[in-house]
ChimeraX commands (.cxc) that place a marker at each C-alpha (Angstrom):
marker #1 position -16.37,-49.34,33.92 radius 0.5
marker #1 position -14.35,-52.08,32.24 radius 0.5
marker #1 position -11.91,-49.66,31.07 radius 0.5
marker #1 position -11.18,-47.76,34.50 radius 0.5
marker #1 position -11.70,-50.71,37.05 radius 0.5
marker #1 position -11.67,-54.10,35.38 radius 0.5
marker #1 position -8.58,-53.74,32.75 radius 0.5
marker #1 position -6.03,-53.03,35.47 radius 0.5
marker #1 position -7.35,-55.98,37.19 radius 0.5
marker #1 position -6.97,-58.43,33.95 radius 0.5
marker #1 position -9.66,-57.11,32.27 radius 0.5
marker #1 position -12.13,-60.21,32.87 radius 0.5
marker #1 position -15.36,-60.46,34.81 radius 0.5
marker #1 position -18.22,-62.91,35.69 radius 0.5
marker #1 position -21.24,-61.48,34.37 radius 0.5
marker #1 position -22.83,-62.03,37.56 radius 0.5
marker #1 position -20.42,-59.99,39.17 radius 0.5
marker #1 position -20.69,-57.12,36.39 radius 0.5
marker #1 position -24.57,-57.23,37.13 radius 0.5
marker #1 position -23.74,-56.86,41.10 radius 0.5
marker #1 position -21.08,-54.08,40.38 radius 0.5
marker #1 position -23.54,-51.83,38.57 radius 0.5
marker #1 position -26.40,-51.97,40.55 radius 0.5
marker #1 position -25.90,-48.89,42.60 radius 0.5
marker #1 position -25.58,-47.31,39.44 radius 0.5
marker #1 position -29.62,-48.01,38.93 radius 0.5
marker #1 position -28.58,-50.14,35.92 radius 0.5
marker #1 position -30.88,-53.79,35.43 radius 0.5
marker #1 position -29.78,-57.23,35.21 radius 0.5
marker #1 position -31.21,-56.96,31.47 radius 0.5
marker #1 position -29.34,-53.93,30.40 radius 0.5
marker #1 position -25.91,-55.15,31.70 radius 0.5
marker #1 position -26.19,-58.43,29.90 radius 0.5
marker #1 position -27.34,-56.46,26.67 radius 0.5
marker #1 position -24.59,-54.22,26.85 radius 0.5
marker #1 position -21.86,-56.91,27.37 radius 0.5
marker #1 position -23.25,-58.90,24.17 radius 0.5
marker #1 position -22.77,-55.44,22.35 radius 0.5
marker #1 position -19.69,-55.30,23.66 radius 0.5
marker #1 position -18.87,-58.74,22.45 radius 0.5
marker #1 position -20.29,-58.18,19.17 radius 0.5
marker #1 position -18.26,-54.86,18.47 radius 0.5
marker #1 position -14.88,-57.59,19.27 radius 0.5
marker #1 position -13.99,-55.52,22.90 radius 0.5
marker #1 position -14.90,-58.37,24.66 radius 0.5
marker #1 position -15.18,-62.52,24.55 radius 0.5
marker #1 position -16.98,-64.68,26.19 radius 0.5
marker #1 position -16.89,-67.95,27.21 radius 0.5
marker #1 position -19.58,-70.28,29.06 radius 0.5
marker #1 position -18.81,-72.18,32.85 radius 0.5
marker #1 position -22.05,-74.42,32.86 radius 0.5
marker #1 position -24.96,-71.76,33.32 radius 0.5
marker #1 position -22.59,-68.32,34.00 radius 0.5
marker #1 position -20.33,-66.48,31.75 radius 0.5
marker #1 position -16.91,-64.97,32.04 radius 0.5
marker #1 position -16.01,-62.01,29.53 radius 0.5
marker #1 position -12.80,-60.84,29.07 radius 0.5
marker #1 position -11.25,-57.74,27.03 radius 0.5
marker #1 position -10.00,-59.28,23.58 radius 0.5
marker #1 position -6.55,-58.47,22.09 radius 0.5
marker #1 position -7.61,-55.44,20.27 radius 0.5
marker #1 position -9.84,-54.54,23.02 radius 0.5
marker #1 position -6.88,-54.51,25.17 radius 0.5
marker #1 position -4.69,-52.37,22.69 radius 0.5
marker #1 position -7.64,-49.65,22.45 radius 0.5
marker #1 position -8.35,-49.49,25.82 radius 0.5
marker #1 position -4.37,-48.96,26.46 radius 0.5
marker #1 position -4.35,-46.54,24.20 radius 0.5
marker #1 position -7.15,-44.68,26.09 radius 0.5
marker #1 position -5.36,-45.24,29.18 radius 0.5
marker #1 position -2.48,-43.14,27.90 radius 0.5
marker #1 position -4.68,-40.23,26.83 radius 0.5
marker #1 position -6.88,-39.96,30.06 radius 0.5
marker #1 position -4.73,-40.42,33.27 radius 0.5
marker #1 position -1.48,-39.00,31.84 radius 0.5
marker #1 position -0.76,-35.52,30.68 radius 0.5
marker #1 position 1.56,-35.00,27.79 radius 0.5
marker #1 position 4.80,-33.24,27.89 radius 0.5
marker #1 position 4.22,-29.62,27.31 radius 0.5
marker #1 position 7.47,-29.05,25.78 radius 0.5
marker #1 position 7.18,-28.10,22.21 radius 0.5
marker #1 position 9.75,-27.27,19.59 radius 0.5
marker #1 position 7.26,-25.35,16.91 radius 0.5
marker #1 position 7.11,-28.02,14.66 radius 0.5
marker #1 position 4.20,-29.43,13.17 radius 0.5
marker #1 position 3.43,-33.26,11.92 radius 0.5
marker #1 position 0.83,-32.67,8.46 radius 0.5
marker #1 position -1.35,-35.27,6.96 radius 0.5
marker #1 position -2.33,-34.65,3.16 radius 0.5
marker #1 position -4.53,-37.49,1.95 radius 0.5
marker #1 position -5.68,-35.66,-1.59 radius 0.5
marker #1 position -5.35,-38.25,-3.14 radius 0.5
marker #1 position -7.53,-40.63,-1.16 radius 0.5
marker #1 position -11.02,-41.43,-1.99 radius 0.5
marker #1 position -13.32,-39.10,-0.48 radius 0.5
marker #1 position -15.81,-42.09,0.83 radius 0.5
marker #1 position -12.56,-42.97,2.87 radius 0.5
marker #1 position -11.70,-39.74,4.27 radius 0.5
marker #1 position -14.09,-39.80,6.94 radius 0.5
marker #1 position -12.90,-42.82,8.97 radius 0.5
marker #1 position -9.10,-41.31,8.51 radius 0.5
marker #1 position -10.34,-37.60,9.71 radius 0.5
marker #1 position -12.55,-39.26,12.59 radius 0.5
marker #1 position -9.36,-41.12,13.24 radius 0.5
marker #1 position -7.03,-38.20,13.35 radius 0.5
marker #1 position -8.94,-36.04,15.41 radius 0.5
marker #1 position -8.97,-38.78,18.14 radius 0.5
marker #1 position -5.11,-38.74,18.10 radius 0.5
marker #1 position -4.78,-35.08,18.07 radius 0.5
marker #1 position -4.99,-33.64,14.95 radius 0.5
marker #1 position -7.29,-30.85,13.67 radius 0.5
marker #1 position -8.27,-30.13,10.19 radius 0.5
marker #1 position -7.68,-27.29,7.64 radius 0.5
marker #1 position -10.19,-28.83,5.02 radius 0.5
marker #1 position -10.98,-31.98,3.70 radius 0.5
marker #1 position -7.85,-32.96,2.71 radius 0.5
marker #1 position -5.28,-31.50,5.25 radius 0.5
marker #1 position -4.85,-32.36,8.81 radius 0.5
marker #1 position -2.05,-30.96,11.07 radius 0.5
marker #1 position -1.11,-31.14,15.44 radius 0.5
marker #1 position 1.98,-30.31,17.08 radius 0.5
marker #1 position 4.67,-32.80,16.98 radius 0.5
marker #1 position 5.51,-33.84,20.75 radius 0.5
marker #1 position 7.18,-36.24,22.28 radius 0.5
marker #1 position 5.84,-40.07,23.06 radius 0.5
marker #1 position 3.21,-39.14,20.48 radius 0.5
marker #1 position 3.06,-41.54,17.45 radius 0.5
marker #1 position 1.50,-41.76,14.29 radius 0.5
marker #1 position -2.25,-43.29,14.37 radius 0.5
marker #1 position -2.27,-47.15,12.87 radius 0.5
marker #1 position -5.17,-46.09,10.43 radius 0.5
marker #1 position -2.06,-43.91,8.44 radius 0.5
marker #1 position -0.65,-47.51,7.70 radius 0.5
marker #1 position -3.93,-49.36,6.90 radius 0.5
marker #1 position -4.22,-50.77,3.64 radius 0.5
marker #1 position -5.77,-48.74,0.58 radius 0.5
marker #1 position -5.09,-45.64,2.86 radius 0.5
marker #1 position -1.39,-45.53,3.52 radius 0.5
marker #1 position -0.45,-45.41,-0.39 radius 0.5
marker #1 position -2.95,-41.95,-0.85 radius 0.5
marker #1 position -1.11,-40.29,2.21 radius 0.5
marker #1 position 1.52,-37.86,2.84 radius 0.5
marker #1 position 2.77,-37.12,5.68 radius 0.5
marker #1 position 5.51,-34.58,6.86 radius 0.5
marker #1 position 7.06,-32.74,9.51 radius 0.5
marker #1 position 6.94,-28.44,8.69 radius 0.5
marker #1 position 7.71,-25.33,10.93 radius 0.5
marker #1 position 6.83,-21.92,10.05 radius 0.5
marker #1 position 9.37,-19.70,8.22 radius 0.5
marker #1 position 10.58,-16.32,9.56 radius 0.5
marker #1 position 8.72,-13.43,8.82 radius 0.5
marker #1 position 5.63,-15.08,7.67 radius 0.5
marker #1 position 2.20,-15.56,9.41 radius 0.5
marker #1 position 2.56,-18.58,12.26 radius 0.5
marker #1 position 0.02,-21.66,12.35 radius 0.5
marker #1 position -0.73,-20.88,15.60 radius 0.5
marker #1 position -2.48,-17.63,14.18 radius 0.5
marker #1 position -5.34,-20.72,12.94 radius 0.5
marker #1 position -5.40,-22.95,15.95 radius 0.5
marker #1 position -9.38,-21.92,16.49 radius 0.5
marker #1 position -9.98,-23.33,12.80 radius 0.5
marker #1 position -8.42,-25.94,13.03 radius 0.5
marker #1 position -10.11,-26.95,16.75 radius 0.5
marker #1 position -13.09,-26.10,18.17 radius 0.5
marker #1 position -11.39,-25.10,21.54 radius 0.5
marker #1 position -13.95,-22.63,22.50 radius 0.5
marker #1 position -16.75,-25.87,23.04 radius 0.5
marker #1 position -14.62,-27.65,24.37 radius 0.5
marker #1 position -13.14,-24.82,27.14 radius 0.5
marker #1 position -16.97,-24.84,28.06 radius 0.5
marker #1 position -17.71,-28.23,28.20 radius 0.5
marker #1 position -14.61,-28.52,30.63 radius 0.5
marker #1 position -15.92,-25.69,32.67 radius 0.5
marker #1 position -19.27,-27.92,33.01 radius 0.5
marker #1 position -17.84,-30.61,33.84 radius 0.5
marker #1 position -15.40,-28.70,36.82 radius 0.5
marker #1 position -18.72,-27.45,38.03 radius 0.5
marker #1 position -20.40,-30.49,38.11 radius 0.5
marker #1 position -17.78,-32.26,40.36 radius 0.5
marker #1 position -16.24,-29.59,42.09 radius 0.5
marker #1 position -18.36,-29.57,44.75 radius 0.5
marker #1 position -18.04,-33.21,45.11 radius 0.5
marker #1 position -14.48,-33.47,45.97 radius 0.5
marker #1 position -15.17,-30.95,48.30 radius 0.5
marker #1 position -17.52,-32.82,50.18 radius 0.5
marker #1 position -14.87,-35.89,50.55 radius 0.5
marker #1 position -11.95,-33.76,51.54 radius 0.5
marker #1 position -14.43,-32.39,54.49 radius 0.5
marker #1 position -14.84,-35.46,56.02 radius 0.5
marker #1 position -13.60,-35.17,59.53 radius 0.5
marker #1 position -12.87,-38.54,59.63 radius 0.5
marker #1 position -11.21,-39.07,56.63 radius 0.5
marker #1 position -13.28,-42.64,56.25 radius 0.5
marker #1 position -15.12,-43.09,52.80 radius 0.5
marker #1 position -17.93,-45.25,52.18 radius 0.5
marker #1 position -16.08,-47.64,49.88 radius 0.5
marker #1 position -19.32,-48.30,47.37 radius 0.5
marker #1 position -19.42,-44.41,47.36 radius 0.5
marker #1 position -15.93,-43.62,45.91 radius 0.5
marker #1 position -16.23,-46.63,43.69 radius 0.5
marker #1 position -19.34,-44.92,42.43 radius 0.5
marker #1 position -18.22,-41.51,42.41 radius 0.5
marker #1 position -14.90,-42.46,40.96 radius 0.5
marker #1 position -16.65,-44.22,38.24 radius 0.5
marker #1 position -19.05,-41.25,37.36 radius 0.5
marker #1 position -15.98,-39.13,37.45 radius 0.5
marker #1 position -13.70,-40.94,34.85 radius 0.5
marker #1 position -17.01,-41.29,32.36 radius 0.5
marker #1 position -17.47,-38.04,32.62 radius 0.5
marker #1 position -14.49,-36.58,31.94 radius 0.5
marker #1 position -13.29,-38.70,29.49 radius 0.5
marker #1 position -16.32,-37.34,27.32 radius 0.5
marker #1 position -14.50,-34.40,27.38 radius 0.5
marker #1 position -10.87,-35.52,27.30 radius 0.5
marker #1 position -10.97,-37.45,24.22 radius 0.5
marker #1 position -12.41,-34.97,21.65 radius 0.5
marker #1 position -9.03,-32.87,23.28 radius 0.5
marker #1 position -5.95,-32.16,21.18 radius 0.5
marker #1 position -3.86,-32.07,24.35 radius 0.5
marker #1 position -2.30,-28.95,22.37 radius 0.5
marker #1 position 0.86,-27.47,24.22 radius 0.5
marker #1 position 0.10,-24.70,26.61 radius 0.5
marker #1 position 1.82,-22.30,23.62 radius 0.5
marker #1 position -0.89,-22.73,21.00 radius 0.5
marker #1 position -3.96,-22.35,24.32 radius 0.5
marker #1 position -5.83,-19.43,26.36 radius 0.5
marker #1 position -4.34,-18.42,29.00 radius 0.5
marker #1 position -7.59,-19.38,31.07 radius 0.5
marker #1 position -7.43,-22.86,29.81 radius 0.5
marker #1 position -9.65,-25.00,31.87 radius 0.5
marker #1 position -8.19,-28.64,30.82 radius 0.5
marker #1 position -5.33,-28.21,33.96 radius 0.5
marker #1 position -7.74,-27.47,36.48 radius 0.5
marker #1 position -10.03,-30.86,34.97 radius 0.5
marker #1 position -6.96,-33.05,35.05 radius 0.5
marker #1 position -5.90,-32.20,38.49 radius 0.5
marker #1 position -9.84,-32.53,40.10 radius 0.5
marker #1 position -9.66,-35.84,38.63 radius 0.5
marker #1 position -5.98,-36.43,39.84 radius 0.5
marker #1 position -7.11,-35.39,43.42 radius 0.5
marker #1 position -10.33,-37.61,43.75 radius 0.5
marker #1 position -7.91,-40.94,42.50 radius 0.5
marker #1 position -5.63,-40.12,45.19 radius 0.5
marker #1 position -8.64,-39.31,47.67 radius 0.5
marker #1 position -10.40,-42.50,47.25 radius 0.5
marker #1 position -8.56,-44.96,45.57 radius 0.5
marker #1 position -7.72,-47.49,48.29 radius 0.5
marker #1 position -11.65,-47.20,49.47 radius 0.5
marker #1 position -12.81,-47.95,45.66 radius 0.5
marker #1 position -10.89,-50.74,45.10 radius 0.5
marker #1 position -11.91,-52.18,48.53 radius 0.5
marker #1 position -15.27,-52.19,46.75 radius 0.5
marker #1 position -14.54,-53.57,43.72 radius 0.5
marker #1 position -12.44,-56.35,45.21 radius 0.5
marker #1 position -15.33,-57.15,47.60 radius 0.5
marker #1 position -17.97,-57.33,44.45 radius 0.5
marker #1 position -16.02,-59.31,42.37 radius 0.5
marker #1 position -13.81,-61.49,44.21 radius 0.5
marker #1 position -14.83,-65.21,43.81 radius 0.5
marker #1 position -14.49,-68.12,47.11 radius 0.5
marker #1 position -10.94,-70.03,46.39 radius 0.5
marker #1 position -9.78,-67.77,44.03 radius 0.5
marker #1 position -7.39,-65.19,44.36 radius 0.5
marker #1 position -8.79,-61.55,42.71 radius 0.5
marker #1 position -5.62,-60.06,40.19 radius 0.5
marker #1 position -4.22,-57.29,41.95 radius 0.5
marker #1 position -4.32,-53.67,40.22 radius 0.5
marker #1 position -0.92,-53.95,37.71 radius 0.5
marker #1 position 1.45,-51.00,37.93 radius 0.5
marker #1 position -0.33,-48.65,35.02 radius 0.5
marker #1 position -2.98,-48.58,37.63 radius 0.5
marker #1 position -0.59,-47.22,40.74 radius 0.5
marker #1 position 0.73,-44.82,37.65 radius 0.5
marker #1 position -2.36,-42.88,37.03 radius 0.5
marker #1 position -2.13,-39.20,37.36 radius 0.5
marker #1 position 1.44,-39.27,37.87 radius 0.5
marker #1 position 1.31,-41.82,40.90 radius 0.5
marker #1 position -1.71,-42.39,42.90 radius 0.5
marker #1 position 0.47,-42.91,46.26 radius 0.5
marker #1 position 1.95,-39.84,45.98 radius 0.5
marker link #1:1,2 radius 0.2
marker link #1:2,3 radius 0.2
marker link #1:3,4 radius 0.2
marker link #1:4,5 radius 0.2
marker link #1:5,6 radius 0.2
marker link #1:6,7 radius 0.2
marker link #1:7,8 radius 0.2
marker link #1:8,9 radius 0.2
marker link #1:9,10 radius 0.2
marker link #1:10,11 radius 0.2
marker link #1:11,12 radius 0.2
marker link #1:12,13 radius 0.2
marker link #1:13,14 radius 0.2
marker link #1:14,15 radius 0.2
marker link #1:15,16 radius 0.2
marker link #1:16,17 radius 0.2
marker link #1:17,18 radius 0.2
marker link #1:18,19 radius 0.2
marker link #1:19,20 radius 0.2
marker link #1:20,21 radius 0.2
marker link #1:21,22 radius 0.2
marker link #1:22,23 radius 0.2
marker link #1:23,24 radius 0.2
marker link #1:24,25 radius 0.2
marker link #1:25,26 radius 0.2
marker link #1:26,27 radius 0.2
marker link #1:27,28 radius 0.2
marker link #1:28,29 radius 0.2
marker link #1:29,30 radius 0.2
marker link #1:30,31 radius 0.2
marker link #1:31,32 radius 0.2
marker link #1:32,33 radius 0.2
marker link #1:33,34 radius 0.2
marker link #1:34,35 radius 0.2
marker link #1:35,36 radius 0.2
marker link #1:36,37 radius 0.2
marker link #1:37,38 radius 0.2
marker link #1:38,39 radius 0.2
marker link #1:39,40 radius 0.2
marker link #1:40,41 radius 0.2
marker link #1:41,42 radius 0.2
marker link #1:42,43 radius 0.2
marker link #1:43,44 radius 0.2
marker link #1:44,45 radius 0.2
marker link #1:45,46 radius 0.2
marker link #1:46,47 radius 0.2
marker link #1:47,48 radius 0.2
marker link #1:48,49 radius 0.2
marker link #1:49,50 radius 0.2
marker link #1:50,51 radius 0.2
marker link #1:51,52 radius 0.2
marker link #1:52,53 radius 0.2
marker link #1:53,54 radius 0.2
marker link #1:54,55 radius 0.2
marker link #1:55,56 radius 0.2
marker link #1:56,57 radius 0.2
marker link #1:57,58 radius 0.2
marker link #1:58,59 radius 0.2
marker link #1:59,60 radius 0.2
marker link #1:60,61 radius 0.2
marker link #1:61,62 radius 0.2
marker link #1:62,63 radius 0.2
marker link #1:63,64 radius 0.2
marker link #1:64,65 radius 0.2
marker link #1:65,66 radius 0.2
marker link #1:66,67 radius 0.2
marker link #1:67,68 radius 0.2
marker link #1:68,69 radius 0.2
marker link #1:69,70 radius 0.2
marker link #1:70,71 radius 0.2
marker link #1:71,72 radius 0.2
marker link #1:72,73 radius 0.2
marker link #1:73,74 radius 0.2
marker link #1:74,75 radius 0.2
marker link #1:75,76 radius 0.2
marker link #1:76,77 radius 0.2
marker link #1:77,78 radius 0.2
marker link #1:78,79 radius 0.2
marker link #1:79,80 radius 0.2
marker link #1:80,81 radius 0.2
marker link #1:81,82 radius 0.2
marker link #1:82,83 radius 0.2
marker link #1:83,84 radius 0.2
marker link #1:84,85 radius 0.2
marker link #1:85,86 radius 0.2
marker link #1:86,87 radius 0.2
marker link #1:87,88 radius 0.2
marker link #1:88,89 radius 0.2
marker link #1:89,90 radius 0.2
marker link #1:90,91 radius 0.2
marker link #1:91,92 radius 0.2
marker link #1:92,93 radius 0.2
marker link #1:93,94 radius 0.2
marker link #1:94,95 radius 0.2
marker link #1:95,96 radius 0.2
marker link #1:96,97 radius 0.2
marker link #1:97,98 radius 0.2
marker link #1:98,99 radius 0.2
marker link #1:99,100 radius 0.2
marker link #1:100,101 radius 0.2
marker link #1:101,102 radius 0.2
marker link #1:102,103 radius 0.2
marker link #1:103,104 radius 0.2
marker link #1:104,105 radius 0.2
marker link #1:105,106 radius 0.2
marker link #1:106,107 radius 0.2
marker link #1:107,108 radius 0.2
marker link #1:108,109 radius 0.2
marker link #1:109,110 radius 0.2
marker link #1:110,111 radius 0.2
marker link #1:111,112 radius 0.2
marker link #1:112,113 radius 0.2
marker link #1:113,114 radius 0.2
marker link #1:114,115 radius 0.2
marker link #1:115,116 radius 0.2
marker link #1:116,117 radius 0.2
marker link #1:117,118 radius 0.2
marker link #1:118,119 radius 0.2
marker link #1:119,120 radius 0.2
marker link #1:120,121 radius 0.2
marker link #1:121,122 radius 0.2
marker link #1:122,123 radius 0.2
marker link #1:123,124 radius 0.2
marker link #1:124,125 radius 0.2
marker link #1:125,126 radius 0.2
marker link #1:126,127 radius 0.2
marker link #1:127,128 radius 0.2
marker link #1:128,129 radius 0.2
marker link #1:129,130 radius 0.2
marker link #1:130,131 radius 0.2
marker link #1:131,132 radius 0.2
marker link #1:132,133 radius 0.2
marker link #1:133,134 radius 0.2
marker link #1:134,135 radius 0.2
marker link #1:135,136 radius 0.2
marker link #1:136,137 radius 0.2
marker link #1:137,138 radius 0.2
marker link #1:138,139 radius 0.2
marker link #1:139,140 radius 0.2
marker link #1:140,141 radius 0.2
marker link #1:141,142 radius 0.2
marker link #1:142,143 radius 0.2
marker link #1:143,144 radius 0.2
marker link #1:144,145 radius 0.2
marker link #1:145,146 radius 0.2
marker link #1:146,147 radius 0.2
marker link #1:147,148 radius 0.2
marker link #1:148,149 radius 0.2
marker link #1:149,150 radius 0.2
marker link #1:150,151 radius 0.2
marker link #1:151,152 radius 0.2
marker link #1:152,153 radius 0.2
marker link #1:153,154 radius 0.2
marker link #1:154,155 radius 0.2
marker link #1:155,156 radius 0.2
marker link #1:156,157 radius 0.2
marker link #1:157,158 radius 0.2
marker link #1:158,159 radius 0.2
marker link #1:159,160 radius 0.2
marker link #1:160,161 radius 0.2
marker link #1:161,162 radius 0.2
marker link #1:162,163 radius 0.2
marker link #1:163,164 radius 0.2
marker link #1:164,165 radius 0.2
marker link #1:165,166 radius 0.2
marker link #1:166,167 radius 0.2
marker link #1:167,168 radius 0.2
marker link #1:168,169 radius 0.2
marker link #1:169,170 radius 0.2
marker link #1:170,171 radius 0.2
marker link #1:171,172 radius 0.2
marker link #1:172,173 radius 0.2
marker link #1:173,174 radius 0.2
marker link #1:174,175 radius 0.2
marker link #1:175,176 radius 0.2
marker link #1:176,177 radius 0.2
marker link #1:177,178 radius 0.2
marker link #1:178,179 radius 0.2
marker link #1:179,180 radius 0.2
marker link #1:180,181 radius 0.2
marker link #1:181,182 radius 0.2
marker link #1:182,183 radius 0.2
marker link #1:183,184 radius 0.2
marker link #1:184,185 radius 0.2
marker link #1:185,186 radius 0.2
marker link #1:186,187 radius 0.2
marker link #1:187,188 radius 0.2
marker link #1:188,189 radius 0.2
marker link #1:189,190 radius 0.2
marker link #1:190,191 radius 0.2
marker link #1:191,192 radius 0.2
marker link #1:192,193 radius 0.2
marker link #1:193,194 radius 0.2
marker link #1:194,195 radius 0.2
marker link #1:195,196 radius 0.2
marker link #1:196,197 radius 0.2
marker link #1:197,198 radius 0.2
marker link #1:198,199 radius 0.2
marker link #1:199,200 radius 0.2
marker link #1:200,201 radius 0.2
marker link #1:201,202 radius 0.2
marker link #1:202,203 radius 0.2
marker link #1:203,204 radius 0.2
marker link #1:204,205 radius 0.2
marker link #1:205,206 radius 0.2
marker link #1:206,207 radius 0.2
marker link #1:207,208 radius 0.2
marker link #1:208,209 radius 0.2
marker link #1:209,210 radius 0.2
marker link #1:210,211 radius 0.2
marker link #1:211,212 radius 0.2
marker link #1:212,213 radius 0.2
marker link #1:213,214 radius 0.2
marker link #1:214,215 radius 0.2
marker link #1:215,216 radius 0.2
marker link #1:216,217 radius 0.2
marker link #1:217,218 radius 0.2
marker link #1:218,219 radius 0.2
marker link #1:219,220 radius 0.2
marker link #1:220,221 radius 0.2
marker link #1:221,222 radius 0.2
marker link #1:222,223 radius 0.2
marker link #1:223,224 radius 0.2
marker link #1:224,225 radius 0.2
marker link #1:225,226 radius 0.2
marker link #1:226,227 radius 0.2
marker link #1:227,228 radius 0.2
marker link #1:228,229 radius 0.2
marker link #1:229,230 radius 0.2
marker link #1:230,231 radius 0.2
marker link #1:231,232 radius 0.2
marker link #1:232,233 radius 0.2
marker link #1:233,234 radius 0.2
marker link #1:234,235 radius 0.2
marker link #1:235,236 radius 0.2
marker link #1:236,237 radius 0.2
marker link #1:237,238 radius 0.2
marker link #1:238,239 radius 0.2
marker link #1:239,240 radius 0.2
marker link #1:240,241 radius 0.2
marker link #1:241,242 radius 0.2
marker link #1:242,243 radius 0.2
marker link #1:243,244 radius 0.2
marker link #1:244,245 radius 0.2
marker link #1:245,246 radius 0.2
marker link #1:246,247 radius 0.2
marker link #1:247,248 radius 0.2
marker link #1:248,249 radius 0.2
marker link #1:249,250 radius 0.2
marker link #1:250,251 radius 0.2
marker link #1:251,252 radius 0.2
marker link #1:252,253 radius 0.2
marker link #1:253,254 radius 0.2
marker link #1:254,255 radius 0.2
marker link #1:255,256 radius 0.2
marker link #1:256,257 radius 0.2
marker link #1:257,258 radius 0.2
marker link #1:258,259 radius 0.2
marker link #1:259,260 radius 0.2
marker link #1:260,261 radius 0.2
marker link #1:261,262 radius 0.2
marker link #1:262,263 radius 0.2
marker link #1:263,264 radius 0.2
marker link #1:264,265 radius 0.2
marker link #1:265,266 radius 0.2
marker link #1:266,267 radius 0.2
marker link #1:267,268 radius 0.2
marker link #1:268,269 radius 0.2
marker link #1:269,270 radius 0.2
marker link #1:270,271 radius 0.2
marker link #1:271,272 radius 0.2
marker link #1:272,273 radius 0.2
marker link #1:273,274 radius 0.2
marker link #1:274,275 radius 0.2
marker link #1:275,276 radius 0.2
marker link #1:276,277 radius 0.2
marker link #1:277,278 radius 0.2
marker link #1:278,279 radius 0.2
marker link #1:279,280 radius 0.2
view
């Protein structure tokens, strides 16, 4: 919720508003408030008190994780790819620290060959994770760029060790199942007019969703997947429904949210970006 609707919008939120917005969800007063303190507590969020309400807003790294996030889930990567490979060796690091750098790595990408030796495809606009620079890890690292020589048996030939693609194909197929039908049922309005709670609901339910797959993906290049890939079709469902419903959602939102004398942020242009333009 705060990362699809409210960040584009500022990121900040009365609570009573938050507790309004996810009503039709069938989520309580008492869980909403106990999931904003978590929030607040994990450093995504701060608070401050206006006499007997609340206002939360996304905090500074808050803001840089949920941009990073942005990048991942409503834009596709170029599928260009030259054949060379970016490979982490951390050997030398402690083991009791190699599980925050692999759980790290595999969020931006990378797949493993062992304990010790991570590897993705090197494409453009991707950079290395921060956690490669943090303190007591950088020093154990290395980290270099390698293609395959001529003649000799490809990395590609281990792309299903290194990622569990075939899980992931099916949770993608799930999750196309799951909302297929849903889309269709919009498009088929005669009318073309959309309950604007509806979409705001759907849209919601849509982004949470996929994102639980989209974020364990390694976005590999089409080169290194199955032909019958099912992360395209995924995208563009999800590309569709944003350009379906958009306009209705945010009517929603707007009218939840909006406060008496007070202007409500309009959606920045990341927002109007998503999915490669949601006007076009």
């Amino acid at each position: 919720m705060w990362g699809d609707a409210l960040a584009p919008h500022g990121g900040a939120a009365w609570l009573t508003g938050m507790i309004r917005l996810m009503a039709p969800f069938g989520i309580n007063e008492r869980l909403v408030r106990t999931s904003v303190f978590r929030l607040a507590q994990d450093g995504w969020l701060d608070g401050a008190a206006h006499g007997r309400v609340s206002r939360y807003r996304l905090t500074e790294d808050g803001a840089r994780r949920f941009d990073d996030a942005h990048l991942r889930i409503y834009r596709r990567p170029e599928d260009a790819w030259s054949g060379v490979w970016e490979v982490v060796l951390a050997d030398a690091l402690p083991p009791a620290r190699r599980a925050s750098l692999r759980d790290e790595l595999a969020w931006a990408g990378y797949g493993s060959l062992g304990p010790q030796t991570f590897l993705r495809p090197m494409l453009n606009g991707r950079s290395l994770p921060t956690i490669v620079d943090a303190p007591g890890i950088s020093g154990c690292l290395v980290i270099a760029s390698m293609q395959d020589l001529p003649g000799r048996r490809p990395l590609a030939a281990i792309v299903d060790r290194a990622w569990d693609l075939v899980a992931l194909a099916g949770d993608y197929r799930r999750f196309l199942q799951r909302f297929g039908g849903v889309i269709e049922r919009f498009r088929g309005r005669a009318d073309g007019i959309h309950d604007p709670q509806q979409c705001f609901v759907v849209r919601t339910l849509l982004i949470h969703a996929y994102r639980r797959v989209l974020l364990r993906d390694p976005l590999l290049p089409a080169a290194l997947l199955p032909l019958d890939w099912p992360g395209a079709a995924a995208y563009a469902l999800c590309r569709d429904f944003y350009r379906l419903t958009h306009r209705s959602a945010e009517r929603h939102l707007i009218a939840v949210l909006a406060q008496p004398r007070q202007t409500f942020p309009a959606a920045n242009a990341a927002f109007h970006a998503r999915f490669g333009g949601l006007d076009d």
